[in-house]
C-alpha positions as CSV (number, residue, x, y, z in Angstrom):
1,X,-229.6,-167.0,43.6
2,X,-231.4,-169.9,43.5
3,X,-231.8,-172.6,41.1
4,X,-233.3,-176.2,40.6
5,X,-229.7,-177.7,40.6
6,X,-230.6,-181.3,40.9
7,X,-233.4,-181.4,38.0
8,X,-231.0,-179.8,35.9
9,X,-228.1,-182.2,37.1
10,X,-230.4,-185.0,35.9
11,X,-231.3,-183.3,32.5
12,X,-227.2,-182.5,31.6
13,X,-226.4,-185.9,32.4
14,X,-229.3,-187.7,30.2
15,X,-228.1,-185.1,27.1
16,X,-224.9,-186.2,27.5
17,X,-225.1,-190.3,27.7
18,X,-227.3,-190.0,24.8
19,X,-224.2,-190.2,21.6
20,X,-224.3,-187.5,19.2
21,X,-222.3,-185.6,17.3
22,X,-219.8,-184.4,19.9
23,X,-219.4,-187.6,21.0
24,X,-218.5,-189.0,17.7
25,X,-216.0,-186.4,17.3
26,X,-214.5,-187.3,21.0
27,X,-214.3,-190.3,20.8
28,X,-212.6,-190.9,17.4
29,X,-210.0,-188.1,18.4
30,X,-209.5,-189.9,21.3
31,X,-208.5,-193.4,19.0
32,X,-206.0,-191.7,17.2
33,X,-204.3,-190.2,20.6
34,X,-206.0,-189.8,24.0
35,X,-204.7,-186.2,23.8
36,X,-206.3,-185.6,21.0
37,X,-209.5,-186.9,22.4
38,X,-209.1,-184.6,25.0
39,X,-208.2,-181.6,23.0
40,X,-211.5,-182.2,21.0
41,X,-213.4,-182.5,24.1
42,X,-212.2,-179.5,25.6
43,X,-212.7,-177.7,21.9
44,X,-216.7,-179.0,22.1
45,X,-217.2,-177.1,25.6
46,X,-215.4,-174.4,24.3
47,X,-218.3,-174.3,21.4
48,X,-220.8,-174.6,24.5
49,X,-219.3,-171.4,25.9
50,X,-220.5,-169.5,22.9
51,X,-224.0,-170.6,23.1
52,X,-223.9,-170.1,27.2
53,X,-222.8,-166.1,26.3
54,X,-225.2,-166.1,23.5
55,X,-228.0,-166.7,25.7
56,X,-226.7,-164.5,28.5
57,X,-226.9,-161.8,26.0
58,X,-230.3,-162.7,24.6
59,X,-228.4,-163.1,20.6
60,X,-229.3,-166.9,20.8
61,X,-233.1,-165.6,21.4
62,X,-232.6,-163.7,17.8
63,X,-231.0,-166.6,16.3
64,X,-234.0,-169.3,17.3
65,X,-236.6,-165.8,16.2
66,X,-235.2,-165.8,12.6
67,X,-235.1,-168.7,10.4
68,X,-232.8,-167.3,8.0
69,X,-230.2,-167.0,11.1
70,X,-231.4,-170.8,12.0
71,X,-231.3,-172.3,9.0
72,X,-227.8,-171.3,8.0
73,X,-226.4,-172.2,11.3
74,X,-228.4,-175.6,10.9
75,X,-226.8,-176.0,7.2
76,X,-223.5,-175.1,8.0
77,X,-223.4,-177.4,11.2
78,X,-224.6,-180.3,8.7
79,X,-222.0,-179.5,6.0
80,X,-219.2,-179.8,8.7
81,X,-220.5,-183.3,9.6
82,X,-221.0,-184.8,6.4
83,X,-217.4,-183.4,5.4
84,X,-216.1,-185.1,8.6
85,X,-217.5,-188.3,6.9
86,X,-216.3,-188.4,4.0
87,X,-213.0,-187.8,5.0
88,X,-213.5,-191.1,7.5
89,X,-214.9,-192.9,4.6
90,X,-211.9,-192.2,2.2
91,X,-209.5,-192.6,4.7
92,X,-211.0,-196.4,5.2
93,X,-210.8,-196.3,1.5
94,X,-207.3,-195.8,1.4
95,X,-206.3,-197.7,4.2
96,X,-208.6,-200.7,2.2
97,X,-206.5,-200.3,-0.9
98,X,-202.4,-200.5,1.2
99,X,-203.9,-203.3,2.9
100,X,-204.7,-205.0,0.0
101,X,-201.2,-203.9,-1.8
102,X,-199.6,-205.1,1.6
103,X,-201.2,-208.7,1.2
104,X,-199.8,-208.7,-2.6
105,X,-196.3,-207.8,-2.1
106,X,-196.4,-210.5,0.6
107,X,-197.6,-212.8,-2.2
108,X,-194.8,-211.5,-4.5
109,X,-192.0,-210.3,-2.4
110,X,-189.1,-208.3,-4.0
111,X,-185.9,-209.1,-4.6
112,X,-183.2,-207.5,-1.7
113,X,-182.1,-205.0,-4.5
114,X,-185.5,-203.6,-5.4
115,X,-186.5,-203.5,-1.8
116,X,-183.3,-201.2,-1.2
117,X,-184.0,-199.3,-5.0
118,X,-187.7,-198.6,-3.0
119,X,-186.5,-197.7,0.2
120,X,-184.4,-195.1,-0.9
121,X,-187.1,-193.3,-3.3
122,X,-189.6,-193.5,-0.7
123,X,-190.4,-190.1,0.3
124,X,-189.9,-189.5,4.0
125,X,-192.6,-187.4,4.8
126,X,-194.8,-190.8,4.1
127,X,-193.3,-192.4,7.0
128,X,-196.2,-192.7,10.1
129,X,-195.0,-191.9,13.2
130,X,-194.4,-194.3,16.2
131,X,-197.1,-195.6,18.0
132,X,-197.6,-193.8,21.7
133,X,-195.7,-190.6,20.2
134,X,-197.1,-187.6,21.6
135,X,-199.4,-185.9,19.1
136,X,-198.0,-182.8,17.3
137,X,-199.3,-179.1,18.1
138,X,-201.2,-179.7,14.6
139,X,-202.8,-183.0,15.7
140,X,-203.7,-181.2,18.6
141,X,-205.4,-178.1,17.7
142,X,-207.0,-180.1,14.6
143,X,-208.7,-182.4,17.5
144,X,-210.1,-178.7,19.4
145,X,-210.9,-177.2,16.0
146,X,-213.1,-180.3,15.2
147,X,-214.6,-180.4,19.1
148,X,-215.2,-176.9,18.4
149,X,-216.8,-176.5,15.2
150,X,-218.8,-179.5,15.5
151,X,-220.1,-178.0,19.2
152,X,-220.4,-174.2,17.6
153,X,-222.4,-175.0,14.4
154,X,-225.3,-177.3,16.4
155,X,-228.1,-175.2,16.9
156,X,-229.6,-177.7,19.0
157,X,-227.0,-176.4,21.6
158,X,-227.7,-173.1,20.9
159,X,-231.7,-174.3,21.6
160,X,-231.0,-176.1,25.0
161,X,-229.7,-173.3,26.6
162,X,-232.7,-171.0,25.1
163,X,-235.2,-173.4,26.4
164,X,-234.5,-176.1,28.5
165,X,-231.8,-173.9,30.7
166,X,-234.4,-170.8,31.7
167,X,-237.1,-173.7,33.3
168,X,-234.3,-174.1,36.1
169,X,-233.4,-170.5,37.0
170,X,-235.3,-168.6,39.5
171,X,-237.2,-165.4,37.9
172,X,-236.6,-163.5,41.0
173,X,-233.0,-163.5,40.6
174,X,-231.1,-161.9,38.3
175,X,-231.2,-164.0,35.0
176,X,-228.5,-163.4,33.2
177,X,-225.7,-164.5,36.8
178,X,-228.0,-167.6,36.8
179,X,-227.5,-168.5,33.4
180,X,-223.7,-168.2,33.8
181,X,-223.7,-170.2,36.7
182,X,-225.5,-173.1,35.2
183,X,-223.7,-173.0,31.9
184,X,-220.3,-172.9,33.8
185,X,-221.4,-175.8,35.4
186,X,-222.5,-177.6,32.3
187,X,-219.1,-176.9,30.4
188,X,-217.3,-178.5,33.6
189,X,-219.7,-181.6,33.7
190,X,-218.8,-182.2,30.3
191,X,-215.2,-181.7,30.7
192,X,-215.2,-184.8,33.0
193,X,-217.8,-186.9,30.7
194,X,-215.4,-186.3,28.3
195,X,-212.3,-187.3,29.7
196,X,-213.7,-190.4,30.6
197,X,-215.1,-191.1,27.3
198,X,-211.2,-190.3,26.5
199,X,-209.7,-193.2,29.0
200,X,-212.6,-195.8,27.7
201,X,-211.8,-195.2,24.2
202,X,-207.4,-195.6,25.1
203,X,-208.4,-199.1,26.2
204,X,-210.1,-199.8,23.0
205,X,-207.0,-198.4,20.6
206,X,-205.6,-201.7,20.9
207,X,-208.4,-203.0,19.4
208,X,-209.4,-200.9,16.8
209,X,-205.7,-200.7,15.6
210,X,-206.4,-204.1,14.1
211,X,-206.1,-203.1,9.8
212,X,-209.7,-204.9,9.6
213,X,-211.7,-203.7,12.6
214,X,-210.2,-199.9,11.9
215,X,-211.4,-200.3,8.2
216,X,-214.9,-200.9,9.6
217,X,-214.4,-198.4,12.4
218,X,-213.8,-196.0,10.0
219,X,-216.5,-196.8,7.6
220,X,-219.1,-197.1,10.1
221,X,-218.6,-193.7,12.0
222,X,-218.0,-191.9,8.3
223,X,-221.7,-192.9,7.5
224,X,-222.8,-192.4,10.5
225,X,-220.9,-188.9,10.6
226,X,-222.8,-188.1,6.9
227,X,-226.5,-189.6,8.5
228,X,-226.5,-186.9,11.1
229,X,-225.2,-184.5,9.0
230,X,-228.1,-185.1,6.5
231,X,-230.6,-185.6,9.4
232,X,-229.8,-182.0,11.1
233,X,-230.4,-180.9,7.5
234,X,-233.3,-182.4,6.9
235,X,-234.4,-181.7,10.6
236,X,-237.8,-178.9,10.4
C-alpha cells in the first residue's frame, strides 16, 4: 500500500487550523469544563468515522449523486447549528438579565429577615455547581452528542473524504484498506488538534468567566453559530 502521506498530512492540517463549525463546538465545550471540550472533540471524530465508512462503502458516493440525499443532510446539519445559537444567544440573554437583577439588589439590599425568607424558598436544584467540579455523565455525553452531530450532519465532511481523500491513494492498491488507513489517521490527527484546542481554551476560562466578557462570548459565538448555519443552507 502506498499513499502520498505527506501531501495529505499538509491538506488535514490546513482543514483543521481553518475554524469551523467543529471548532466552535470544541472549543465552547471546552470553556464550560476541559472534559467537556474533550468529550466534544472526541464526539466530532467519532462523526468523521461515519463519513470514513461511508466512503469505504461507496454510500457517501450515493449521497453526493442525489441531491435529495444532499440537501437534507445539508438542511439538517444547518438546523443543528442555528439551534446551537440560539440557545448561546438566550443563555447570554438570561445571564444579561441576573446580572442586571444582581447589580439592583446590590443597590437595594434586603433586610437579614427577607434574605433568610429567600434563602429558604429558593429551590435547590437552581444552585450552580462549584467551579473545577468534574462535569456530570450528562454534561459529558451532551459535549460528545454536540461534537457528534455537529461532525455527522456536515456534508462537507462527507465531501472531503469523497474527493479530496481518493487524490492520495494509490489506484493499484486496494482502495477501500487505503481509505481506512488514511481516515484512521485523520480521526487521530484530530484527536490531538483537539485536545490542544482543549488546554488553550482552560487557560482562557479564567477569562471568559468574567459576567461581561462571557455575555459577549456568548453572543458572539451564538451569531456566529446561526451565520454558518444559514450559510451551509444557503451554500449551492
Amino acid at each position: 500500500m502506498s499513499v502520498d502521506l505527506m501531501g495529505f498530512l499538509g491538506v488535514v492540517l490546513v482543514a483543521y487550523v481553518v475554524p469551523g463549525p467543529d471548532f466552535l463546538v470544541v472549543f465552547r465545550s471546552a470553556i464550560e469544563h476541559p472534559a467537556k471540550g474533550r468529550a466534544a472533540g472526541l464526539g466530532a471524530q467519532a462523526g468523521l468515522c461515519v463519513h470514513m465508512l461511508a466512503a469505504a462503502v461507496g454510500l457517501a458516493v450515493i449521497a453526493a449523486r442525489s441531491p435529495a440525499v444532499y440537501e437534507a443532510v445539508k438542511l439538517l446539519g444547518a438546523a443543528y447549528l442555528v439551534h446551537l445559537g440560539i440557545r448561546a444567544v438566550l443563555a447570554a440573554r438570561r445571564s444579561g438579565r441576573e446580572r442586571r437583577s444582581g447589580r439592583e439588589r446590590s443597590a437595594h439590599p434586603e433586610r437579614p429577615a427577607d434574605r433568610e425568607r429567600s434563602a429558604a424558598q429558593a429551590p435547590r436544584g437552581d444552585i450552580e455547581p462549584a467551579k473545577g467540579r468534574a462535569p456530570t455523565g450528562a454534561q459529558w455525553r451532551s459535549g460528545f452528542a454536540q461534537g457528534f452531530l455537529t461532525n455527522v450532519l456536515n456534508p462537507k465532511a462527507a465531501l472531503f473524504f469523497l474527493s479530496i481523500l481518493p487524490q492520495f491513494v494509490d489506484g493499484a492498491g486496494s482502495t477501500t484498506r487505503q481509505i481506512f488507513f488514511l481516515g484512521i489517521l485523520d480521526v487521530l490527527i484530530g484527536i490531538v488538534y483537539w485536545f490542544v484546542v482543549v488546554a488553550v481554551a482552560a487557560r482562557l476560562r479564567t477569562l471568559l468567566a468574567r459576567p461581561k466578557v462571557q455575555h459577549r462570548w456568548e453572543l458572539t459565538t451564538g451569531w456566529l453559530f446561526i451565520a454558518i448555519g444559514v450559510g451551509v443552507a444557503a451554500a449551492a
